[in-house]
C-alpha positions as CSV (number, residue, x, y, z in Angstrom):
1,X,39.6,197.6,228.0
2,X,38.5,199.9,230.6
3,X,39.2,203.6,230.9
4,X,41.8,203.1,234.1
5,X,43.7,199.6,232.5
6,X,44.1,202.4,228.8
7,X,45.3,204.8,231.1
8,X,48.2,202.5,232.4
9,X,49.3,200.8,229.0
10,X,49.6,204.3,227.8
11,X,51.4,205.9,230.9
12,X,53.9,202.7,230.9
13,X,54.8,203.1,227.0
14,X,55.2,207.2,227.7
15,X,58.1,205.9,230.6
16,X,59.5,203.2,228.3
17,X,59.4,205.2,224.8
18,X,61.1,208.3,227.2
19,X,63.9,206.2,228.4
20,X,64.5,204.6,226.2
21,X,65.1,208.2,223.7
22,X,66.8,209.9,227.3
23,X,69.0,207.1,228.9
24,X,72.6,207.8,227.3
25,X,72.8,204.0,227.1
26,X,70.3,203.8,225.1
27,X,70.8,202.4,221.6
28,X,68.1,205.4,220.5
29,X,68.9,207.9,222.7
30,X,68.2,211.5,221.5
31,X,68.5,213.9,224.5
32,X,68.5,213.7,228.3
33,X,65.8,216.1,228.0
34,X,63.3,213.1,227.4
35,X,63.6,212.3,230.9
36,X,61.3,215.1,232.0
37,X,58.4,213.0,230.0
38,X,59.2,210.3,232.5
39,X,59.2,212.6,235.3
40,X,55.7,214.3,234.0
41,X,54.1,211.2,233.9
42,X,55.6,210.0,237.3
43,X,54.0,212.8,238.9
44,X,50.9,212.7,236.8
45,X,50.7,209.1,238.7
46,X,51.5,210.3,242.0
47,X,48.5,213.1,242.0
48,X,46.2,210.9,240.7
49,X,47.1,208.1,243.3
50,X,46.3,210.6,245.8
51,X,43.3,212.6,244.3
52,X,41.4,210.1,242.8
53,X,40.9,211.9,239.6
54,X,42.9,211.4,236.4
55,X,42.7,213.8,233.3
56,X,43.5,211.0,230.8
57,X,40.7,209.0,232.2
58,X,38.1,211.6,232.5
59,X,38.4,212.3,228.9
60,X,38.5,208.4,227.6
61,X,34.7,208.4,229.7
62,X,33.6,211.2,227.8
63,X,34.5,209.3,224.4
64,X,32.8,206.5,225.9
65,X,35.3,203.9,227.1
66,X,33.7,201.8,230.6
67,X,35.0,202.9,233.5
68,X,35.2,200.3,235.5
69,X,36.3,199.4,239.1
C-alpha cells in the first residue's frame, strides 16, 4: 500500500472505532466524548485537503512506505 491509501484505512477505522464507542445507540458505546476523535480526524482531513501536507503521511515516508500519486 502507498503512504496516502495507509493514511485513509487508518483515518476511516479512527471514525468507525469512535462512533461506534460515542453514538448512544451503539451496542459499545462508552462515552459521547469519543465523538471529538471523529471530529479530530474530520478536521485533520479537511486541512490536509486544503494544504496538501499530512502529518500521518509525512512520517509513514520517513519509515519508508512509497508515496505514491
Amino acid at each position: 500500500m502507498k503512504s496516502w491509501q495507509i493514511v485513509r484505512v487508518v483515518a476511516g477505522c479512527f471514525i468507525l472505532l469512535s462512533l461506534l464507542f460515542g453514538a448512544q445507540g451503539s451496542p459499545l458505546y462508552f462515552s459521547s466524548n469519543w465523538l471529538w476523535v471523529t471530529a479530530f480526524v474530520g478536521a485533520n482531513l479537511l486541512q490536509s485537503g486544503l494544504t496538501r501536507w499530512c502529518l500521518m503521511e509525512s512520517m509513514l515516508r520517513r519509515l519508508g512506505v512509497q508515496a505514491g500519486t
